[in-house]
TORDOVO-306581 format. One line per field, with one value per atom (N, C-alpha, C): residue number from 0; residue in three letters; x, y, z. Coordinates in steps of 0.1 Angstrom, whole numbers. Example, Ala and Ser with C-alpha at 12.3 -4.5 7.8 and 13.67 -1.06 7.14 Angstrom:
% TORDOVO-306581
n = (0,0,0,1,1,1)
res = (Ala,Ala,Ala,Ser,Ser,Ser)
u = (132,123,132,128,137,129)
v = (-57,-45,-33,-22,-11,0)
w = (78,78,78,71,71,79)
//
This chain:
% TORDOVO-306581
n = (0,0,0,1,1,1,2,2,2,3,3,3,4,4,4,5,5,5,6,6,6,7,7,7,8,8,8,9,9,9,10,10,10,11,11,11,12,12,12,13,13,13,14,14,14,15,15,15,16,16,16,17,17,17,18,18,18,19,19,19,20,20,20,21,21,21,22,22,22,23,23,23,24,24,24,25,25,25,26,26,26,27,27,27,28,28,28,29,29,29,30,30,30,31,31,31,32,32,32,33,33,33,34,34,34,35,35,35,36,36,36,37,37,37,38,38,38,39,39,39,40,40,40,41,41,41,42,42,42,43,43,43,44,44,44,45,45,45,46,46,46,47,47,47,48,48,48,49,49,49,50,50,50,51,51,51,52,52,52,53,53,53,54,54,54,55,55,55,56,56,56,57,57,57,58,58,58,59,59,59,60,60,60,61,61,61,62,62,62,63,63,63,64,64,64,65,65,65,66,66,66,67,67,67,68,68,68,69,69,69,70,70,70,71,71,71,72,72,72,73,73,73,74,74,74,75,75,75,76,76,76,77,77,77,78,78,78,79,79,79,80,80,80,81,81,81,82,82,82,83,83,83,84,84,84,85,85,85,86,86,86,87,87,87,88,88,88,89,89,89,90,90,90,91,91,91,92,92,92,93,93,93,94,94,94,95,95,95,96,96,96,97,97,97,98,98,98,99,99,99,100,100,100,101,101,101,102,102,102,103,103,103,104,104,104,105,105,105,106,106,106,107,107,107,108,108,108,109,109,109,110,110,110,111,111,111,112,112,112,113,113,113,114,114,114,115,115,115,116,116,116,117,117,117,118,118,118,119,119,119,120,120,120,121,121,121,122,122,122,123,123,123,124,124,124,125,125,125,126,126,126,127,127,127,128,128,128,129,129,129,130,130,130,131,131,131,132,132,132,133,133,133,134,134,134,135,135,135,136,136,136,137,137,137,138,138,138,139,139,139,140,140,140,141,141,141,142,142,142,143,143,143,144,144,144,145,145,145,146,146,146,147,147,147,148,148,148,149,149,149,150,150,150,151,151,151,152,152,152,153,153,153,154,154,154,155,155,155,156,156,156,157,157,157,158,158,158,159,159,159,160,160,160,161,161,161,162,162,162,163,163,163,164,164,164,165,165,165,166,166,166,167,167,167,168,168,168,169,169,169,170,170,170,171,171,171,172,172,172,173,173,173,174,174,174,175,175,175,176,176,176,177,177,177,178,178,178,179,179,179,180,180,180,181,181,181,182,182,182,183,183,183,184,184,184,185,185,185,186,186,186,187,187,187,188,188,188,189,189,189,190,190,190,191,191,191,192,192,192,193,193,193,194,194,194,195,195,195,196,196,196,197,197,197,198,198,198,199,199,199,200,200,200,201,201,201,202,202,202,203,203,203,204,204,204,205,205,205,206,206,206,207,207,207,208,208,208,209,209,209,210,210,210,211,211,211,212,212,212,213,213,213,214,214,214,215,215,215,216,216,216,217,217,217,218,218,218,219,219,219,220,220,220,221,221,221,222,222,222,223,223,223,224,224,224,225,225,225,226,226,226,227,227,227,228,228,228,229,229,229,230,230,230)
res = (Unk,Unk,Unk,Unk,Unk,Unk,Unk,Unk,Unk,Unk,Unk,Unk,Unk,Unk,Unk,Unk,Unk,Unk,Unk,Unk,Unk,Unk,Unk,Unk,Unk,Unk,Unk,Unk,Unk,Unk,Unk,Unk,Unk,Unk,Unk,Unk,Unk,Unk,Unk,Unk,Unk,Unk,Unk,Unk,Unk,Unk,Unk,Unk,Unk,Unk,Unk,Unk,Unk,Unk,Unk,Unk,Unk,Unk,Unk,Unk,Unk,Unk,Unk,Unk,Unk,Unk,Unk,Unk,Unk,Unk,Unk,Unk,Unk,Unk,Unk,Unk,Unk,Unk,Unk,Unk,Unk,Unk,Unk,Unk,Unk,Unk,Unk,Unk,Unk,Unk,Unk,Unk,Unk,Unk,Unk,Unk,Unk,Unk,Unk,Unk,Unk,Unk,Unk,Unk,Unk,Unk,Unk,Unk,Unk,Unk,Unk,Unk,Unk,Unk,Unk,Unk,Unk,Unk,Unk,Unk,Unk,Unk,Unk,Unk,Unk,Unk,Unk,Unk,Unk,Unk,Unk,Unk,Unk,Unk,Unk,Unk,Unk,Unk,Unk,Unk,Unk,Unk,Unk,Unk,Unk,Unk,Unk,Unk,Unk,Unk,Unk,Unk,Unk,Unk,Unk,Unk,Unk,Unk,Unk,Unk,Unk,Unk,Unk,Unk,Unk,Unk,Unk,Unk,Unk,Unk,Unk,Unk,Unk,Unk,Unk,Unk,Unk,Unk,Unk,Unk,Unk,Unk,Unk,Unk,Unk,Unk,Unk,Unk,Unk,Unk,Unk,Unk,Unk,Unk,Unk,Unk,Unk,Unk,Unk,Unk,Unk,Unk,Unk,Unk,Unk,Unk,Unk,Unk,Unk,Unk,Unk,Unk,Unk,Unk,Unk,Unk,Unk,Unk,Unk,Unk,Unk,Unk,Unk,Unk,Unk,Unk,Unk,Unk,Unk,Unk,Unk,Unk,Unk,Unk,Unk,Unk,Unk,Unk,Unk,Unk,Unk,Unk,Unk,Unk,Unk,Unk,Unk,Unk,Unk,Unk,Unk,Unk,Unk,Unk,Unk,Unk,Unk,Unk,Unk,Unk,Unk,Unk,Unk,Unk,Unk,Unk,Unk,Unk,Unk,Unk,Unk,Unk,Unk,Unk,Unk,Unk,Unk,Unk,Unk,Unk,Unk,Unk,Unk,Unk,Unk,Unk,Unk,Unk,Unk,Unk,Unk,Unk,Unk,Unk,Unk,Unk,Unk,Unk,Unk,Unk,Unk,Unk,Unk,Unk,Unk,Unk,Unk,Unk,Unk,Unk,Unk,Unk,Unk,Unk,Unk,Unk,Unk,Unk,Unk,Unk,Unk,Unk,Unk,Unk,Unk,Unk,Unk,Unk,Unk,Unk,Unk,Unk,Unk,Unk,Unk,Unk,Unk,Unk,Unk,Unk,Unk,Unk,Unk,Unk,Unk,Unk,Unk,Unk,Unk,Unk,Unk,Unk,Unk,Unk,Unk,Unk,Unk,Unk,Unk,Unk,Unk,Unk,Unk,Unk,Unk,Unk,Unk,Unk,Unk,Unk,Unk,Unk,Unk,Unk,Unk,Unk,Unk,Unk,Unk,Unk,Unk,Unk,Unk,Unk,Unk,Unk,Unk,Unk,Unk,Unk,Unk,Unk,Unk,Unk,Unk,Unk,Unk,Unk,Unk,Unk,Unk,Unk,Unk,Unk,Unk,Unk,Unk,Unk,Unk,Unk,Unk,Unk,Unk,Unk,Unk,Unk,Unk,Unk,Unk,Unk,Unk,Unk,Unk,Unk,Unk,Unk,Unk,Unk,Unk,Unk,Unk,Unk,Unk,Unk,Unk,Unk,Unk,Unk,Unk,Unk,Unk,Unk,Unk,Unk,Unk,Unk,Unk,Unk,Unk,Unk,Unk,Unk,Unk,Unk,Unk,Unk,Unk,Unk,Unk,Unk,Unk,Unk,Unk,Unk,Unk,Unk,Unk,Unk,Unk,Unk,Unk,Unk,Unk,Unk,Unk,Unk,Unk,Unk,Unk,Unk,Unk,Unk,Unk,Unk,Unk,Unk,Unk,Unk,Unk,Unk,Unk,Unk,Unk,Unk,Unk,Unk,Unk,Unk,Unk,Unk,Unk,Unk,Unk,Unk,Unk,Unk,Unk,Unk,Unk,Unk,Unk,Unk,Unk,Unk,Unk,Unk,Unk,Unk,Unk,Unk,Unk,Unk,Unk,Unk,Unk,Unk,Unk,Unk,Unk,Unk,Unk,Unk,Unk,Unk,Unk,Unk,Unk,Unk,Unk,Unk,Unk,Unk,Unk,Unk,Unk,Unk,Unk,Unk,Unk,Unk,Unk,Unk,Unk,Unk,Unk,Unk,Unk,Unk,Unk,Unk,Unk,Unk,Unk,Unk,Unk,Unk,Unk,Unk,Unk,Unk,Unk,Unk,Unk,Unk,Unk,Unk,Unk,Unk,Unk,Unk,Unk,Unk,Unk,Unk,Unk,Unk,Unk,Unk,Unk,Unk,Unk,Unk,Unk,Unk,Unk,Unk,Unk,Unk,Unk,Unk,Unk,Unk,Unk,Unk,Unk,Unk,Unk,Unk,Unk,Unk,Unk,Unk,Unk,Unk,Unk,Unk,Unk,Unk,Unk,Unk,Unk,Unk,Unk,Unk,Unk,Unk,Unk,Unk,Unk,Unk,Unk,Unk,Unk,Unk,Unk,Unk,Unk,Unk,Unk,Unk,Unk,Unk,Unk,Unk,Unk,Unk,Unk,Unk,Unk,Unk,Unk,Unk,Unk,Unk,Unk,Unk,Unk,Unk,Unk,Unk,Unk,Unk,Unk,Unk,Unk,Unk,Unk,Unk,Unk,Unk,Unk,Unk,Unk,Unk,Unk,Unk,Unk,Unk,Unk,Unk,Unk,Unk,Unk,Unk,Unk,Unk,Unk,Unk,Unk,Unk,Unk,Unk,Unk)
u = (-125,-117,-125,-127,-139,-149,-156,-167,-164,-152,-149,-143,-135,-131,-143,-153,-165,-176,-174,-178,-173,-160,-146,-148,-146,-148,-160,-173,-187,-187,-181,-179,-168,-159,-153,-157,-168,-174,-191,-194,-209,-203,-194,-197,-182,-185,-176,-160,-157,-140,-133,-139,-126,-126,-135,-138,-130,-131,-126,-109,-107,-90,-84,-89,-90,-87,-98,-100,-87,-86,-78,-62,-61,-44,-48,-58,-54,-50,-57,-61,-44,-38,-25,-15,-16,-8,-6,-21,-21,-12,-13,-9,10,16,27,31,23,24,26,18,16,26,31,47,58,57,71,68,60,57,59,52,56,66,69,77,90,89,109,108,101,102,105,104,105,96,102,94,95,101,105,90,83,70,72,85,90,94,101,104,91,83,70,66,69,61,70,82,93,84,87,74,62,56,40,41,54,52,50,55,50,39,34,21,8,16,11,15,27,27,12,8,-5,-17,-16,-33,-38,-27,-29,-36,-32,-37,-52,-55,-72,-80,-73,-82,-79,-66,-63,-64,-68,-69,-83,-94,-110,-107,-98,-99,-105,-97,-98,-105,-99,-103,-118,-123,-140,-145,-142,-146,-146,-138,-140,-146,-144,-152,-167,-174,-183,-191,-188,-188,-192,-184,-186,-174,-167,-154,-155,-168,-168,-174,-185,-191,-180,-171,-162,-151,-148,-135,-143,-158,-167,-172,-168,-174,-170,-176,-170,-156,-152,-144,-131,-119,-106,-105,-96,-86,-75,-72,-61,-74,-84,-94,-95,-100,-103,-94,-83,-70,-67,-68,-65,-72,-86,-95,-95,-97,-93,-79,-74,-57,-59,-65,-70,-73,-86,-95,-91,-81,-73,-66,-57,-50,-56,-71,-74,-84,-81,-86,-73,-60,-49,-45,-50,-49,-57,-71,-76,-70,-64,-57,-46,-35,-25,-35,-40,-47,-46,-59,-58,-46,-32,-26,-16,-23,-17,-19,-30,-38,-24,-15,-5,6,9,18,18,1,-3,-3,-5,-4,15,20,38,41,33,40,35,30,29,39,45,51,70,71,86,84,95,95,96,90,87,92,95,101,86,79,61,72,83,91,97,99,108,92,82,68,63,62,55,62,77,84,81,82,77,65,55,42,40,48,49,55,69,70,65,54,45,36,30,22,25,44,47,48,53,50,40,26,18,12,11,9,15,30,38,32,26,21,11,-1,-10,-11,-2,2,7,13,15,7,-5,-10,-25,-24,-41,-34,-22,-16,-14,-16,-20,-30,-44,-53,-58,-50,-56,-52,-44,-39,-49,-57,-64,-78,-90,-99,-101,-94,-92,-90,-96,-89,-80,-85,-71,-53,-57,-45,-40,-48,-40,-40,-43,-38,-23,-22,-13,-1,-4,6,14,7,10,17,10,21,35,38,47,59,54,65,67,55,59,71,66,76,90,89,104,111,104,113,115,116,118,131,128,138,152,149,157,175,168,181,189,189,198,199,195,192,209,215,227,228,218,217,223,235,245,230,231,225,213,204,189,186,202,194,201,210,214,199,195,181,172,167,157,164,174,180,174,176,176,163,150,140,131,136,126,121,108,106,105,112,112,124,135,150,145,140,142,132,120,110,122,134,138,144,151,154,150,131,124,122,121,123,130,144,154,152,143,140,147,157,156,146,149,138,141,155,159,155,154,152,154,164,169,153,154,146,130,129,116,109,121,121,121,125,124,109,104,91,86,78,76,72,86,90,82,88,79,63,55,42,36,46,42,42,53,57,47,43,29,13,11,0,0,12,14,9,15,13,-7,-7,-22,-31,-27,-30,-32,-18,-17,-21,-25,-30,-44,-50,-63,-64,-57,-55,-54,-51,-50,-60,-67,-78,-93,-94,-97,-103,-88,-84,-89,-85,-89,-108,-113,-126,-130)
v = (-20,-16,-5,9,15,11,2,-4,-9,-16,-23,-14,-6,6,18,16,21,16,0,-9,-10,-9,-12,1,10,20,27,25,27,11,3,-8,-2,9,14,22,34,39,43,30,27,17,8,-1,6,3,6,4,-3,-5,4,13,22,33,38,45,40,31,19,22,19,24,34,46,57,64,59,64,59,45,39,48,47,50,63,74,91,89,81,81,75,68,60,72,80,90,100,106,113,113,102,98,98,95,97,106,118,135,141,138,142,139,120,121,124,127,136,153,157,172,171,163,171,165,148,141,145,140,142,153,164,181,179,171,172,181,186,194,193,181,178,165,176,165,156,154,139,129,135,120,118,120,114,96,102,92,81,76,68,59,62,58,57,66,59,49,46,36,20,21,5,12,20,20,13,14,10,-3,-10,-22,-31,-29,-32,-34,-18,-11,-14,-13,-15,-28,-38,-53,-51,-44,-43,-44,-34,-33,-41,-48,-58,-73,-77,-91,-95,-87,-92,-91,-87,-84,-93,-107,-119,-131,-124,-142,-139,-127,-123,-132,-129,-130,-144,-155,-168,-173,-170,-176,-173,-162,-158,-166,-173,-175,-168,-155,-149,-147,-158,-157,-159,-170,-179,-167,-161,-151,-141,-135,-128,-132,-148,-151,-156,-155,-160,-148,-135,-124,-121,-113,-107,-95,-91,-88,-90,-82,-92,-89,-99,-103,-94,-85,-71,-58,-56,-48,-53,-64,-64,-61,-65,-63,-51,-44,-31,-19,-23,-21,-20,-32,-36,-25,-26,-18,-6,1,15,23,8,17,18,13,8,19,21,31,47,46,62,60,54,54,64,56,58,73,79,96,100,98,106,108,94,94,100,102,111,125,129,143,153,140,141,148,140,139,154,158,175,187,178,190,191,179,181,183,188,203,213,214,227,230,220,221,230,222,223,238,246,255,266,260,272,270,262,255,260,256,261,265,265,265,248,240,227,229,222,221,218,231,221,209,213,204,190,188,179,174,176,169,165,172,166,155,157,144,130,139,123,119,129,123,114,120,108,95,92,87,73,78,71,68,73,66,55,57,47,36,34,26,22,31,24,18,17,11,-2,-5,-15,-24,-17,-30,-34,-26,-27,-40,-38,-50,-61,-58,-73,-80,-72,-74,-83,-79,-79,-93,-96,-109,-117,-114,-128,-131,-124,-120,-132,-129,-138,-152,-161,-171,-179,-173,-181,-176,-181,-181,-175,-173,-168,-150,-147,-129,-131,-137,-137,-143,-155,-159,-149,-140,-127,-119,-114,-101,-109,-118,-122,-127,-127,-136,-119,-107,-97,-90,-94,-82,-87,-101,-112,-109,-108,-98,-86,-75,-61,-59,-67,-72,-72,-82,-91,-82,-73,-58,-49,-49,-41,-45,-58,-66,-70,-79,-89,-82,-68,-65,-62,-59,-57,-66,-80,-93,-98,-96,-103,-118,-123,-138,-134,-144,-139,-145,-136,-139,-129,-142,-132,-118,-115,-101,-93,-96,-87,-88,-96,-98,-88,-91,-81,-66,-69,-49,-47,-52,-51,-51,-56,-58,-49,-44,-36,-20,-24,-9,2,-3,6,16,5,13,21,23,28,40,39,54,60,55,66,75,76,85,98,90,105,107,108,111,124,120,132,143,139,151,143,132,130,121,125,119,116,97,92,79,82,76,61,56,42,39,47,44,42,52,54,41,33,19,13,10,0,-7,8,10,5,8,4,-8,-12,-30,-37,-35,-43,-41,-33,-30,-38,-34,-41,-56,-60,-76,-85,-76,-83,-81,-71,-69,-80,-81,-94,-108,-110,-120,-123,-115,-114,-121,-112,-118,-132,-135,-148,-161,-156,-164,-166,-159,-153,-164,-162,-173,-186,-187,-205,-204,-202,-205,-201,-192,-196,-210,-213,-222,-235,-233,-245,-247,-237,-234,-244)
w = (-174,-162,-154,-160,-155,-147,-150,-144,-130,-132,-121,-112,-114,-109,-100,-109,-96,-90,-94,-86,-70,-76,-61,-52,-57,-52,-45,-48,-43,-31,-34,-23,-9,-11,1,6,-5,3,5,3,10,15,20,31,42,56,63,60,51,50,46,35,33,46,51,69,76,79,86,87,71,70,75,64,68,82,88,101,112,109,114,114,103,95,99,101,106,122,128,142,150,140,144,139,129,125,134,141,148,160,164,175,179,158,157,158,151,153,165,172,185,194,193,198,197,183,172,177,177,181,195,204,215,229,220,228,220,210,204,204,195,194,180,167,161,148,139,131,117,115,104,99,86,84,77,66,61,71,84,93,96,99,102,95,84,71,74,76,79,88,101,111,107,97,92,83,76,70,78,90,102,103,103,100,94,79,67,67,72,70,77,89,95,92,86,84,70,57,42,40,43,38,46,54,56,44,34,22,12,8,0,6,17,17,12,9,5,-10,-17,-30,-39,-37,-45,-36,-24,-10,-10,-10,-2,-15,-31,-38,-40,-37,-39,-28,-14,-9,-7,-15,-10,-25,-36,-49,-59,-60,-68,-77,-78,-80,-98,-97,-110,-117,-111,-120,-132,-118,-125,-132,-131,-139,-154,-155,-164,-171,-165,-171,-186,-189,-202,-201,-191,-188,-185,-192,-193,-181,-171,-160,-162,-174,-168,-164,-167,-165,-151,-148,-133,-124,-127,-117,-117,-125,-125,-118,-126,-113,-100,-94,-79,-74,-82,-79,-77,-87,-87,-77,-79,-61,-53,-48,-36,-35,-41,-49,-42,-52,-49,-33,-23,-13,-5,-10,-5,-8,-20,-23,-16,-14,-4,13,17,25,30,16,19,20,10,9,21,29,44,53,51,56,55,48,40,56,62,74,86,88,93,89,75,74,72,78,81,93,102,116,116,110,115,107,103,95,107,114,129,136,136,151,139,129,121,109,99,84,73,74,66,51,44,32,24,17,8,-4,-8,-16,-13,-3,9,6,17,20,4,-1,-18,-20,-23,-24,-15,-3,8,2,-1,-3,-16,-24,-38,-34,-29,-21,-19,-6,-1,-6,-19,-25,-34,-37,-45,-36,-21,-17,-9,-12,-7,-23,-33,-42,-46,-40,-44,-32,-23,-8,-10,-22,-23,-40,-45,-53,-50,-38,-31,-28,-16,-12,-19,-31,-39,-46,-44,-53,-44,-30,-19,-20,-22,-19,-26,-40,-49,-53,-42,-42,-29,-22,-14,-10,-4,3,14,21,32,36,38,40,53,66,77,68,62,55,47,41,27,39,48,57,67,70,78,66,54,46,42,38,32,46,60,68,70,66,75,61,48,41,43,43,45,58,70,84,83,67,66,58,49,42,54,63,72,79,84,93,83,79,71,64,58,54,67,75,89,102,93,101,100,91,90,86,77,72,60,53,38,35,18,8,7,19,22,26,31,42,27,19,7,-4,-4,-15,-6,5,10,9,11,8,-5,-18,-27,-33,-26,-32,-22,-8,2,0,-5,-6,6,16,23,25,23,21,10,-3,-12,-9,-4,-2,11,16,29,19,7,-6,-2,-3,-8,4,17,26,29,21,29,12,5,-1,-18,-22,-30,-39,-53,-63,-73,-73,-80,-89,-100,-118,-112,-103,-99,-84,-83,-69,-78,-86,-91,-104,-111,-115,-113,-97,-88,-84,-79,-74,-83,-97,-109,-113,-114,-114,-106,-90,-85,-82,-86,-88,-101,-110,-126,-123,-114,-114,-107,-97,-89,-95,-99,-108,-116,-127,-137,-129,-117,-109,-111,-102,-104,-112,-122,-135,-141,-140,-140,-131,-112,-109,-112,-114,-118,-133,-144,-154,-153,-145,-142,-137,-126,-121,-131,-140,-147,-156,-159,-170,-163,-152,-143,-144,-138,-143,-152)
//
């Protein structure tokens, strides 16, 4: 897993994608700050992240649609399902990296609640919390995401297959369809990070998150096994 882990990693940052992100997701944040500060007047640095999360629905599958698609169609797929390496090492791997692009990213994101501690008094407790938060769901998008990835050839097909759910956890539970709009309440990680938003940091919300990261990772896995097997 290590190996692969600084494989993936020296891959985002010696080639333009993880920059690319990065740069992307500060430049769009910015721009939120900027209309929260001086259009609404708001000073509250957790509502921010609410709105950065349609952010994240967009910008995240940049880095998870090449995970598994780049890899098959470029044929390097055979190499690695032929490696000596288990298929939970590699996935986890991949996940990782992804992962600690995303820490450096919030990190980042620390310089604007330093901006706001001029402008009012910010909660550093309230913000930590959002910022855990957001990393649990930017990990659970990023497990989605790396589990399209790995069902086809295509990186446009895993970036458009992964925003068109992130989209539908947004929409769906307040669409009013019986059944469906109650299952997407129930499965959208987005209702469940607004919690840590307003400052709480509950055991039910934090299993959730969990769950569905373990459940897609597993996925992974498993498609990754058949294809293999298929091999």
């Amino acid at each position: 897993m290590l190996t692969v882990l600084k494989k993936e990693i020296k891959s985002y940052l010696l080639t333009p994608i993880g920059y690319v992100f990065i740069g992307l997701f500060l430049l769009l944040f910015s721009f939120l700050f900027f209309t929260s500060i001086y259009g609404s007047k708001i000073l509250n640095y957790e509502y921010l992240f609410y709105d950065g999360s349609t952010i994240l629905t967009f910008i995240l599958p940049v880095i998870t649609m090449g995970m598994f698609a780049e890899e098959r169609k470029s044929g390097t797929e055979q190499l690695l399902l032929t490696s000596p390496r288990s298929l939970v090492g590699i996935v986890l791997g991949k996940f990782l990296s992804a992962a600690f692009i995303m820490v450096i990213t919030e990190a980042l994101l620390l310089v604007y609640y330093v901006i706001l501690t001029f402008f009012g008094n910010p909660s550093l407790m309230v913000a930590l919390n959002t910022l855990f938060g957001f990393l649990l769901l930017t990990m659970g998008y990023i497990a989605f995401g790396m589990f399209v990835s790995s069902l086809t050839d295509s990186q446009i097909v895993a970036y458009i297959g992964s925003v068109v759910f992130f989209m539908a956890m947004w929409i769906l539970p307040y669409a009013n369809i019986p059944v469906l709009s109650n299952f997407m309440a129930e499965i959208s990680l987005v209702e469940k990070f607004r919690d840590y938003i307003y400052g709480k940091l509950l055991v039910s919300e934090l299993i959730s998150f969990i769950s569905f990261i373990v459940l897609f990772i597993l996925l992974t896995i498993i498609s990754l096994q058949r294809r293999k097997s298929v091999k």
